[in-house]
BAGU-233263 format. One record per residue (C-alpha): residue number from 1; residue in one letter; x, y negated, z. Coordinates in pm, 1 decimal, decimal comma, padded with zeros to 6 digits. Each point is the difference from the previous one (the first is absolute). Layout:
BEGIN
(atom NUM 'A' (X Y Z))
...
***
This chain:
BEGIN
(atom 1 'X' (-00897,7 00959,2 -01624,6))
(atom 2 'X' (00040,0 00390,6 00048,4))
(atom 3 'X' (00261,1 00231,2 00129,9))
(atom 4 'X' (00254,9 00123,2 -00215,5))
(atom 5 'X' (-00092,0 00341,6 -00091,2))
(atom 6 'X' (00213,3 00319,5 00237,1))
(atom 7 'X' (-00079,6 00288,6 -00182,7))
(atom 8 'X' (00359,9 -00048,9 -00201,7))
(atom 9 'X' (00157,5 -00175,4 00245,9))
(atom 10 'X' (00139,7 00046,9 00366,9))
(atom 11 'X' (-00039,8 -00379,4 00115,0))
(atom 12 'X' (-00319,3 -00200,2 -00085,0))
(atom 13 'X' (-00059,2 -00400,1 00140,0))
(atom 14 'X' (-00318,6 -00239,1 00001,5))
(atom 15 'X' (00023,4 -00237,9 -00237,0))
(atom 16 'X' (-00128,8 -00343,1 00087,0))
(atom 17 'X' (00019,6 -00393,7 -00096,3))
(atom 18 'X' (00080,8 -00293,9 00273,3))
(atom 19 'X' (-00306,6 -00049,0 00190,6))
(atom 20 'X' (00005,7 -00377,8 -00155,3))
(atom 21 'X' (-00017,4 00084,0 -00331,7))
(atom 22 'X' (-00294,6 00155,5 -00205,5))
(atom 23 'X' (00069,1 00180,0 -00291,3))
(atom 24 'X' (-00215,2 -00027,7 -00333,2))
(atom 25 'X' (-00016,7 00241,8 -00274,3))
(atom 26 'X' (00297,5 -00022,8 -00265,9))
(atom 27 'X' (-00112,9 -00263,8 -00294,4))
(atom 28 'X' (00308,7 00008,5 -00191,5))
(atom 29 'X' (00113,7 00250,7 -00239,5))
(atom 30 'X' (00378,1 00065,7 -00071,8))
(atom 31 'X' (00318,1 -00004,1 00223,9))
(atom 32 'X' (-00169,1 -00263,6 00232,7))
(atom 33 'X' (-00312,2 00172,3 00097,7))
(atom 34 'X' (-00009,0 -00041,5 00353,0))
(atom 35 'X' (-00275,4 -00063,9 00227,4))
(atom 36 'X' (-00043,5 -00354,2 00049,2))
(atom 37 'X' (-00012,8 -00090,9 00376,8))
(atom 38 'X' (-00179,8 -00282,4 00179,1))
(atom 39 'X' (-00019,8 -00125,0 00332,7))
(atom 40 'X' (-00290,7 00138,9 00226,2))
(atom 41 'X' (-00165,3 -00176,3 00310,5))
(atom 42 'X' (-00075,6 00332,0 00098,9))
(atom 43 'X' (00207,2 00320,7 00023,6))
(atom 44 'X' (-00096,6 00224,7 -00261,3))
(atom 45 'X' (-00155,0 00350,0 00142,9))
(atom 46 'X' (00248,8 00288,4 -00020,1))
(atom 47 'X' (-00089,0 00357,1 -00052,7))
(atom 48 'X' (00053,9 00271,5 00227,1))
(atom 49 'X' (00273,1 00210,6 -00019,8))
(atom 50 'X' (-00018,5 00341,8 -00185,5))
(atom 51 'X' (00066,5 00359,9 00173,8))
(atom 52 'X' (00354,9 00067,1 -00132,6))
(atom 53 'X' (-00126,3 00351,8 -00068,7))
(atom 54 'X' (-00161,6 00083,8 -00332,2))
(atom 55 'X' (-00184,9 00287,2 00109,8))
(atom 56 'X' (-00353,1 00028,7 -00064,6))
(atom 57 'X' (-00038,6 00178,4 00357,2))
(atom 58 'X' (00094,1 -00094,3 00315,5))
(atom 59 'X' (00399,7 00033,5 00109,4))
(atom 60 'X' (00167,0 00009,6 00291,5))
(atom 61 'X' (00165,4 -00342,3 -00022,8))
(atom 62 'X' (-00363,9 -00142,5 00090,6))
(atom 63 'X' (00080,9 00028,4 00335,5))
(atom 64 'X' (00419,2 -00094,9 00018,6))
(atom 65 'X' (00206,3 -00252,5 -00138,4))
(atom 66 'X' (00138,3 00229,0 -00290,4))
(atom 67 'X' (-00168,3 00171,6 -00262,3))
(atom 68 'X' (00072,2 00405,3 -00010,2))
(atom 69 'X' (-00039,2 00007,9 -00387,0))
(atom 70 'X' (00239,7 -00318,4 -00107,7))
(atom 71 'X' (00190,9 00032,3 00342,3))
(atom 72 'X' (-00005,2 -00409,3 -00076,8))
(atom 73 'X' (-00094,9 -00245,2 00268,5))
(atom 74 'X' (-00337,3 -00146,6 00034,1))
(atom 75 'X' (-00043,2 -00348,0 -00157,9))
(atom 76 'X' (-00049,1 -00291,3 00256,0))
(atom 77 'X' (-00356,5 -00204,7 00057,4))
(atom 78 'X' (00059,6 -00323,1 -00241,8))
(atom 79 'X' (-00055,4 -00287,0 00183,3))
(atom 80 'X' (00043,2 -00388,5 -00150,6))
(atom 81 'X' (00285,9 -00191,1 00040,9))
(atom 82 'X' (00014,0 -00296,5 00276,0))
(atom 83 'X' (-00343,4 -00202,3 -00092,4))
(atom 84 'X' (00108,8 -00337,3 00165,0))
(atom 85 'X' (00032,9 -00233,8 -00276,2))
(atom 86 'X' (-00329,8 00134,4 -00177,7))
(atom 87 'X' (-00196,4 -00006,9 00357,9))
(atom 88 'X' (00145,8 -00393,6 00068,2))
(atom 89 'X' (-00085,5 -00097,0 -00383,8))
(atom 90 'X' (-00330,3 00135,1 00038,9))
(atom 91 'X' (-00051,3 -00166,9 00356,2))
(atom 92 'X' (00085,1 -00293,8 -00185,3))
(atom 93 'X' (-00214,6 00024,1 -00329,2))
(atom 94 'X' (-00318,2 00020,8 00253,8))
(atom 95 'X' (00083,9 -00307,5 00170,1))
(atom 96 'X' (00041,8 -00180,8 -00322,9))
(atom 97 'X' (-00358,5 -00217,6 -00011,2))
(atom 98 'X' (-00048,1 -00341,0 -00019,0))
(atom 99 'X' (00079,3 -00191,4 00286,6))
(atom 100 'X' (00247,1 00251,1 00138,4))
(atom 101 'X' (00309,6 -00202,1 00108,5))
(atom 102 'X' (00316,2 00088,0 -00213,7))
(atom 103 'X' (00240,8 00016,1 00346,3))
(atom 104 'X' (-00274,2 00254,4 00159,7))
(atom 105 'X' (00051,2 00227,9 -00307,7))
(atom 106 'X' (00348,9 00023,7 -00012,2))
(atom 107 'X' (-00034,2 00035,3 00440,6))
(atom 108 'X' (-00231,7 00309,5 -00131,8))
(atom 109 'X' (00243,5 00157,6 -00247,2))
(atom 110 'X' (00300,0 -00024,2 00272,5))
(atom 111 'X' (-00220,8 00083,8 00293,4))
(atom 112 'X' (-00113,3 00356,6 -00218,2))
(atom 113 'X' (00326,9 00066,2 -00097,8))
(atom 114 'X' (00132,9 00018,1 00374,2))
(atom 115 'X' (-00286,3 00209,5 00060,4))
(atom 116 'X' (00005,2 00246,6 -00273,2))
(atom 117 'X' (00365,0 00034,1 00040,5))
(atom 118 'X' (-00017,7 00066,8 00383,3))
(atom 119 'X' (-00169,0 00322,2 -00105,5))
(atom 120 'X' (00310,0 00147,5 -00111,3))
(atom 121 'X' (00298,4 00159,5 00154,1))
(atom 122 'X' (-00076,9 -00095,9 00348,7))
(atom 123 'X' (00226,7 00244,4 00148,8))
(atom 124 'X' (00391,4 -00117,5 00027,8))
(atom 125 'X' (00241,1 00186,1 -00194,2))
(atom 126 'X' (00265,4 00186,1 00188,0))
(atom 127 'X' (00246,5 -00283,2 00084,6))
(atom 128 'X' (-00279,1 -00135,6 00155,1))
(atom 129 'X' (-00106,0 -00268,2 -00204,8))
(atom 130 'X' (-00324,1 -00105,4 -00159,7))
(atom 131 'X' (-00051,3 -00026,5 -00354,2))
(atom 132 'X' (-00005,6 -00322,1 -00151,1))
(atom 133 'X' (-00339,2 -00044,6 -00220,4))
(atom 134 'X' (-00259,8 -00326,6 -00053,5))
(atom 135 'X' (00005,5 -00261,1 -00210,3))
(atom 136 'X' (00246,5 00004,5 -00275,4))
(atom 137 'X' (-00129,6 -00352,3 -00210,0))
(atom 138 'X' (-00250,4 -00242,5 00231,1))
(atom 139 'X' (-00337,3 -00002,8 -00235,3))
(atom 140 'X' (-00041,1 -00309,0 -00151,8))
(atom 141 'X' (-00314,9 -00138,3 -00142,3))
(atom 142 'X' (00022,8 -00181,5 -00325,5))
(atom 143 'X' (-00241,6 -00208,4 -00174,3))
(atom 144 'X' (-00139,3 -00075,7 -00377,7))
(atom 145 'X' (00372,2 -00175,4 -00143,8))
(atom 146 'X' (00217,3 00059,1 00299,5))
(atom 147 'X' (00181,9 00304,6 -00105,1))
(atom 148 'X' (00165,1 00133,3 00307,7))
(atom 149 'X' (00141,2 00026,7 00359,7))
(atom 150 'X' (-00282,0 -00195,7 00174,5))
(atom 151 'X' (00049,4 00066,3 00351,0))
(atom 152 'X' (-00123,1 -00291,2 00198,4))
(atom 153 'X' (-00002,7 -00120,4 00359,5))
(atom 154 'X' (-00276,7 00039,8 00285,8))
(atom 155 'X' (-00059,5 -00370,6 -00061,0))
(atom 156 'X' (-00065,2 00084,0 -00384,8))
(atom 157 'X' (-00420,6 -00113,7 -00027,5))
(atom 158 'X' (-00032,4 00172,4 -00375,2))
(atom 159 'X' (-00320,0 00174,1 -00059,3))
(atom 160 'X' (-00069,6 00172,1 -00320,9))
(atom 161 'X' (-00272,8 -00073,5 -00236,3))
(atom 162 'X' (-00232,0 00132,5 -00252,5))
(atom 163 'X' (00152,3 00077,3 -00360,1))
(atom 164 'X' (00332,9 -00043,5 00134,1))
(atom 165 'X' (00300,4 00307,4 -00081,6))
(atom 166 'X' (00182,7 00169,9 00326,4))
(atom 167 'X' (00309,3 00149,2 -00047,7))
(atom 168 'X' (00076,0 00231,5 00315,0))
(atom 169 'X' (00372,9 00156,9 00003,1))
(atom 170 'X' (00146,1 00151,2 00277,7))
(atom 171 'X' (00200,4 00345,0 00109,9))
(atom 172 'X' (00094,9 00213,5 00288,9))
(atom 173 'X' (00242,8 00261,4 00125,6))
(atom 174 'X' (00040,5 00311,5 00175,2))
(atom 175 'X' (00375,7 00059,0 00115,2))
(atom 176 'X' (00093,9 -00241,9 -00256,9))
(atom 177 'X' (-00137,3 00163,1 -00303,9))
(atom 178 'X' (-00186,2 -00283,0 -00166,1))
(atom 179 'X' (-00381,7 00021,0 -00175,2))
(atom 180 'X' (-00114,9 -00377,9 -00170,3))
(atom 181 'X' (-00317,3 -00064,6 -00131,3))
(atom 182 'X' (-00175,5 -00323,6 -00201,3))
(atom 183 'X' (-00318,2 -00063,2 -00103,9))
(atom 184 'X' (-00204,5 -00248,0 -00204,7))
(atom 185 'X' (-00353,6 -00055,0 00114,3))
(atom 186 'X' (-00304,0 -00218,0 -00112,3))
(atom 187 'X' (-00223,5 -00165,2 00251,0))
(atom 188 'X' (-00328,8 00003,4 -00125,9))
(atom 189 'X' (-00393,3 -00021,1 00112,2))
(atom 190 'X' (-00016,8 00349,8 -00168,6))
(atom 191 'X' (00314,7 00257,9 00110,0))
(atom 192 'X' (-00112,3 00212,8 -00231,2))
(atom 193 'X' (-00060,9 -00275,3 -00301,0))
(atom 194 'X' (00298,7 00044,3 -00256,4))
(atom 195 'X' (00246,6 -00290,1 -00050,7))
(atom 196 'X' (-00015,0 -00166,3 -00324,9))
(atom 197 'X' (00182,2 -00276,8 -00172,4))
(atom 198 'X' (00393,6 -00073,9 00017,5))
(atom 199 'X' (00011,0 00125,2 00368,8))
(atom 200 'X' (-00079,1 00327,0 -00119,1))
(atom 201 'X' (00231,1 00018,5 -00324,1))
(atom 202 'X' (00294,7 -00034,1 00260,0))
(atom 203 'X' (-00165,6 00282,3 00264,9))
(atom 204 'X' (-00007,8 00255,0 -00284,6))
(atom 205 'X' (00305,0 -00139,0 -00173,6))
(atom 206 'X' (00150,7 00056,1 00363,2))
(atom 207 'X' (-00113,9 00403,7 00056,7))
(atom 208 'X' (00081,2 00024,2 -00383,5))
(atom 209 'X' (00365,7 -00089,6 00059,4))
(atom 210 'X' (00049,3 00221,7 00288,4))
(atom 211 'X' (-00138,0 00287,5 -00123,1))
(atom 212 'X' (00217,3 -00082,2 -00308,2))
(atom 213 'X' (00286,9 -00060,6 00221,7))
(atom 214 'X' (-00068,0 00352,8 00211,6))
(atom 215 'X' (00034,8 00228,9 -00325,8))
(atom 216 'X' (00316,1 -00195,9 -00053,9))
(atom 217 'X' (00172,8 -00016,3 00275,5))
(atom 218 'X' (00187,5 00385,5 -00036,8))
(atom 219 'X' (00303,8 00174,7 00093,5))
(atom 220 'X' (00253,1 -00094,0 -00265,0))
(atom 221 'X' (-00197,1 -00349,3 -00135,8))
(atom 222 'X' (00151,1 -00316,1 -00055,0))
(atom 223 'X' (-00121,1 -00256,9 00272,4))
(atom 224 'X' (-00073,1 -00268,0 -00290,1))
(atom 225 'X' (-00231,4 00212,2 -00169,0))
(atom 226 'X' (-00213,6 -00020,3 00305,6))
(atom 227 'X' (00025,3 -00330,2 00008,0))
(atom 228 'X' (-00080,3 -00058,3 -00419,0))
(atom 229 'X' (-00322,2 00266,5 00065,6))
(atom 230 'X' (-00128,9 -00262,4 00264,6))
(atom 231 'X' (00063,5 -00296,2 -00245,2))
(atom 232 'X' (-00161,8 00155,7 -00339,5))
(atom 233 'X' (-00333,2 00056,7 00258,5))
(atom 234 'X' (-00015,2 -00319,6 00112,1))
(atom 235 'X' (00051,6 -00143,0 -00358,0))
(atom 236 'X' (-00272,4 00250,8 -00125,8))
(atom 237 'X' (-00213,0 -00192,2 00272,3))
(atom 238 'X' (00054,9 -00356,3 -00097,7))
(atom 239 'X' (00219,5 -00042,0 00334,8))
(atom 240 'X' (00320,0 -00057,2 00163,6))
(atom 241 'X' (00214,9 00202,3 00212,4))
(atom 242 'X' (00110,5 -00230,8 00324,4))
(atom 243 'X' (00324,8 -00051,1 -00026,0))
(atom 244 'X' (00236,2 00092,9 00324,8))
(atom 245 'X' (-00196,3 00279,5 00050,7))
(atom 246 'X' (00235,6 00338,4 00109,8))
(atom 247 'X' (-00075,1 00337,8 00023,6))
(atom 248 'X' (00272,7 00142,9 00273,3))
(atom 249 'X' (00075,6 00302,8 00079,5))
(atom 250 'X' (-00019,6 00098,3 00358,8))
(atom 251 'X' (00174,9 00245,8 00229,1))
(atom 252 'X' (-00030,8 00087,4 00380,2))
(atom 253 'X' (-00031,0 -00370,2 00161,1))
(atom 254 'X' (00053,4 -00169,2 -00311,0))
(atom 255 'X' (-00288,0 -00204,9 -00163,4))
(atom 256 'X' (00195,5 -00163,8 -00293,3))
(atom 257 'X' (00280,3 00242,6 -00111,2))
(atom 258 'X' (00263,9 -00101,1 -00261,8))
(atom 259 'X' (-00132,0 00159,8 -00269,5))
(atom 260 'X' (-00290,1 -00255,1 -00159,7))
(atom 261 'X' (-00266,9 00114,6 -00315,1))
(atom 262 'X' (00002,9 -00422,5 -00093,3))
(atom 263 'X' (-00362,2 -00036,3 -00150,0))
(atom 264 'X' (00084,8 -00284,0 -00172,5))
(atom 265 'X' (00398,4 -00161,3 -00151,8))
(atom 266 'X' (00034,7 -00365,6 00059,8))
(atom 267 'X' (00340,2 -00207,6 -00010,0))
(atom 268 'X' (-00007,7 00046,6 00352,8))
(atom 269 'X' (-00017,8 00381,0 00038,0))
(atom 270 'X' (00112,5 00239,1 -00287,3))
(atom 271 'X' (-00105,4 00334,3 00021,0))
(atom 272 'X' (00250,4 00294,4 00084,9))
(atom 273 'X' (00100,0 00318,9 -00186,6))
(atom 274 'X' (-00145,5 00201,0 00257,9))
(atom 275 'X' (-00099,9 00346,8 -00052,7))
(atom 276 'X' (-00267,3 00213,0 00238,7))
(atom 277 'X' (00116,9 00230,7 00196,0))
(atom 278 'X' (-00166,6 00346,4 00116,8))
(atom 279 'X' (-00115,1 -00051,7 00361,5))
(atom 280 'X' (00010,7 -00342,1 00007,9))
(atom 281 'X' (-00252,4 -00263,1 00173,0))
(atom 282 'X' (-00172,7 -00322,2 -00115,8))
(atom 283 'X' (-00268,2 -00238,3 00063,1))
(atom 284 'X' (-00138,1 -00079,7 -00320,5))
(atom 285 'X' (-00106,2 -00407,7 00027,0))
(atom 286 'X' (-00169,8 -00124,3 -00300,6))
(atom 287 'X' (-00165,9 -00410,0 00004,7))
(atom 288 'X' (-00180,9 -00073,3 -00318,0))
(atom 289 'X' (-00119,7 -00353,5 -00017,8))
(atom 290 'X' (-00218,7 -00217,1 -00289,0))
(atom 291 'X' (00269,3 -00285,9 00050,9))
(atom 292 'X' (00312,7 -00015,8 -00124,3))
(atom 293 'X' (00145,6 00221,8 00279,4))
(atom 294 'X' (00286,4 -00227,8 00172,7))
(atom 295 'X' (-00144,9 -00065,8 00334,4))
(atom 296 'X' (00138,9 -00260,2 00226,0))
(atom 297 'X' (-00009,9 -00066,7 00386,9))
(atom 298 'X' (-00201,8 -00276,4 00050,8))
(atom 299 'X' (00128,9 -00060,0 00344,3))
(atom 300 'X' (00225,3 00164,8 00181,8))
(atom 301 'X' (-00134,6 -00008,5 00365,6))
(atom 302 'X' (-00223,4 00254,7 -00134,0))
(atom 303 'X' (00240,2 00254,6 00013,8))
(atom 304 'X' (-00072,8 00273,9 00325,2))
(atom 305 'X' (00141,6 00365,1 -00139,6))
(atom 306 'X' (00360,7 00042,7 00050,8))
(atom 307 'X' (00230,4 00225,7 00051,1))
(atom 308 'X' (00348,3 00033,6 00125,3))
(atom 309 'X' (00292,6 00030,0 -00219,4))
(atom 310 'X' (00201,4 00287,6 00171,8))
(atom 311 'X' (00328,4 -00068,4 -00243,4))
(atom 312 'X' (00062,7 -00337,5 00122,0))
(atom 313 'X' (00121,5 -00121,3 00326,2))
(atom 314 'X' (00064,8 -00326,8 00171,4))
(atom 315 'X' (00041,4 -00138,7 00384,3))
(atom 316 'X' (-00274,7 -00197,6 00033,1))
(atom 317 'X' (00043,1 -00346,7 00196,2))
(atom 318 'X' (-00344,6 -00127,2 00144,9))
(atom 319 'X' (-00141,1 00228,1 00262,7))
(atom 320 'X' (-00334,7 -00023,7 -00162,0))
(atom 321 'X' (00175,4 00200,8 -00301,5))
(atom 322 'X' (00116,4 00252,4 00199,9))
(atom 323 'X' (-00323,0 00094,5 00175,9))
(atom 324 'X' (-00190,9 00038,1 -00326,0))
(atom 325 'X' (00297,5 00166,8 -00192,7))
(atom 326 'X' (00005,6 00221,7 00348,3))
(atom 327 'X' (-00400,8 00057,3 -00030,1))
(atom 328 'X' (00023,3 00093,4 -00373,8))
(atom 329 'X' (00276,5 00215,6 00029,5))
(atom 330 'X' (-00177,1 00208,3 00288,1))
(atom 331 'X' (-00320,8 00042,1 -00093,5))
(atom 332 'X' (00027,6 -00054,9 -00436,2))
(atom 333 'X' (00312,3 00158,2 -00062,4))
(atom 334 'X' (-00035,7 00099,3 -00352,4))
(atom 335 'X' (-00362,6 -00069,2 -00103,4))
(atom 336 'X' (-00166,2 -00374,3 -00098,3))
(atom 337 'X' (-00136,8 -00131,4 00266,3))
(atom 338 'X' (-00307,9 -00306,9 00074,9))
(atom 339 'X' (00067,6 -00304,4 00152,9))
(atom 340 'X' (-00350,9 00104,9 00181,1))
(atom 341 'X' (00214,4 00296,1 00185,8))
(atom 342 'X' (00208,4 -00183,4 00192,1))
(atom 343 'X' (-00027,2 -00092,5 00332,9))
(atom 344 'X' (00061,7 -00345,4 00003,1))
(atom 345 'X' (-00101,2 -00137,5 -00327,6))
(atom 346 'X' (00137,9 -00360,6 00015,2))
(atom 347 'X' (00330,3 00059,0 00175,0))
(atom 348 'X' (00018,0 00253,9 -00276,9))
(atom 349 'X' (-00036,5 -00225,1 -00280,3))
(atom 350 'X' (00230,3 -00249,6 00196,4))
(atom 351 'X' (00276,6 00307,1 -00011,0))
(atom 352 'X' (-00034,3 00071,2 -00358,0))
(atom 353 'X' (00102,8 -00261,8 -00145,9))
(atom 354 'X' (00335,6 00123,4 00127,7))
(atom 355 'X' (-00037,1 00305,1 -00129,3))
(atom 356 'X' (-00106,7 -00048,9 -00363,1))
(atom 357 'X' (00299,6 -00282,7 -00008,2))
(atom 358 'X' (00213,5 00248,5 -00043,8))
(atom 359 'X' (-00173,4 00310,5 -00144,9))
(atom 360 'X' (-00127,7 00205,8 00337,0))
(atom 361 'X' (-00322,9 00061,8 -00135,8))
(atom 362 'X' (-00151,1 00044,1 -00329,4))
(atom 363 'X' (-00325,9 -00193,2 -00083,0))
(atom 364 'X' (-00318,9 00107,2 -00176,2))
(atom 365 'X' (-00145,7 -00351,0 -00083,7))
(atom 366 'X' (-00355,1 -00045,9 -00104,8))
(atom 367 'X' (00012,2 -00014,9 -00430,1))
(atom 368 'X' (-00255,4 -00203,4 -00179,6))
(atom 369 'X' (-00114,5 00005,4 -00356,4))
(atom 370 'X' (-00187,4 -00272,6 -00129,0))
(atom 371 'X' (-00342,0 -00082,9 00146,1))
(atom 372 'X' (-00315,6 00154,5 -00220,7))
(atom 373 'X' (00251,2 00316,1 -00094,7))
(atom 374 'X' (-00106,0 00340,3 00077,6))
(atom 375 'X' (00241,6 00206,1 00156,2))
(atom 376 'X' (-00041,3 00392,2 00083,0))
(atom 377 'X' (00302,9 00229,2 00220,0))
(atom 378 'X' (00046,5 00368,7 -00037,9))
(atom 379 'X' (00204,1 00182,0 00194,1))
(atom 380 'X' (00053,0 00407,7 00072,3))
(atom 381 'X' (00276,8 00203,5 00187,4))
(atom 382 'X' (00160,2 00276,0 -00250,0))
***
């Protein structure tokens, strides 16, 4: 990255990616030769700003906060954008060895989260109020042929095991302005040991497809042609796209947006003739599996991520309803939520029975595909 050049112009800017993405050189030749973009654990390493002055000697401006010779302003110290969700996955990945409990993890990823955020905008703004920032989407912890959403309990005795796939997802905020991340991770003797067999077709077939997706997805492109690019990777890899999966756009306090990138057409869900717009914010979500790719809930007491359904409204009857509806509404107004962050857990689950009866909440249940399928999640904020 470098500064645009002043010596023709009055007003110069540092140019610089998302500290979540790292860029690659160009591969591609023609009208889509972009850089192709992949998620980074770490934040890459920026470079310092330029002098806005050209001069081979030294100026005046070295000293003030305009330069004599341009008579444009100094350019501002770059510094990355809010790490939370990259600091909470990478928390995460380094608790992810055998014998770790699943329900510690996704404690881990939530506890970070919190903490990163509170680093943020700590002063109140000037009506006096704080700014709202933590967790945006609980992390959840899911393993070898479960696909998603697994949240579970304190009571929850899972441990992981050697050989066995971990699918981490999870997000945060700051002010409402949403980041998600998801990553697919082997647990091996060997870290550093590459993955082979199946399990590794759908990895690569995974980052493939996004970085596919990410040249794609443009100002002025048809949302189904995201959606086919995904598809003719995964066929190219000898696997399926999971079906159900969405990529939503996302605005200030909004995780899942109206307008969807559907990965995948079934008779359920048709894709729309959406088109890109400039400005616009999504959170790319891309499940490959080895399976057929129609996962099922296997039992629906599983289910822990919700998260409240702001359109709908009903008087609720039992007083057990109330408090929870009353709990969620104060402290998970907008955001999913875990069944693990409330304060009482079983009159909770007594009260939302309620609740989901008639549509207060919407539920993320735990998805299955078949056991002895591979299944790898990729996901990344654009």
């Amino acid at each position: 990255m470098a500064v645009v050049p002043v010596r023709r112009v009055r007003r110069h800017r540092l140019q610089r990616e998302p500290s979540h993405i790292a860029l690659l050189p160009p591969t591609a030749s023609g009208p889509d030769r972009l850089p192709v973009a992949y998620p980074s654990r770490t934040p890459p390493s920026l470079p310092a700003p330029l002098h806005p002055c050209s001069a081979p000697r030294a100026c005046a401006c070295a000293s003030t906060n305009r330069c004599a010779r341009v008579h444009s302003p100094k350019p501002l110290p770059a510094r990355p954008l809010c790490p939370t969700p990259a600091e909470a996955l990478a928390a995460v990945l380094a608790a992810c060895v055998p014998g770790a409990k699943v329900v510690d993890l996704c404690a881990l990823g939530d506890k970070t989260i919190e903490a990163e955020a509170g680093k943020f905008y700590n002063k109140k703004d000037k009506d006096g109020a704080k700014v709202e920032k933590g967790i945006a989407f609980p992390t959840c912890v899911s393993v070898n042929h479960q696909v998603c959403h697994n949240s579970p309990g304190v009571e929850d005795a899972t441990v992981l095991e050697e050989g066995q796939s971990v699918k981490l997802d999870l997000g945060a905020h700051v002010d409402g302005f949403v980041a998600t991340v998801a990553h697919t991770v082997v647990l091996m003797g060997d870290m550093n040991a590459p993955v082979t067999g199946v399990q590794a077709d759908v990895m690569a077939a995974a980052v493939t497809a996004g970085e596919a997706a990410i040249r794609k997805l443009r100002p002025g492109c048809n949302a189904a042609d995201v959606g086919k690019a995904i598809e003719r990777v995964a066929e190219d890899f000898g696997v399926n796209v999971v079906e159900g999966v969405l990529t939503h756009s996302m605005k200030r306090f909004v995780i899942d947006g109206n307008k969807v990138i559907l990965n995948k057409p079934s008779p359920e869900l048709k894709a729309g003739d959406e088109t890109i717009e400039v400005n616009e914010v999504y959170a790319l979500d891309i499940v490959l599996s080895s399976g057929e790719g129609k996962p099922k809930i296997h039992d629906e007491r599983e289910t822990s991520v919700y998260k409240r359904a702001i359109e709908k409204s009903y008087k609720l009857k039992m007083q057990a309803s109330r408090a929870v509806f009353s709990e969620i509404t104060k402290k998970f107004p907008t955001m999913p939520f875990t069944m693990r962050a409330m304060g009482d857990i079983r009159g909770a689950r007594l009260g939302l029975v309620e609740c989901m009866k008639h549509e207060l909440l919407h539920e993320y249940p735990v998805l299955y595909e078949k056991a002895g399928d591979c299944v790898a999640h990729f996901k990344a904020g654009l």
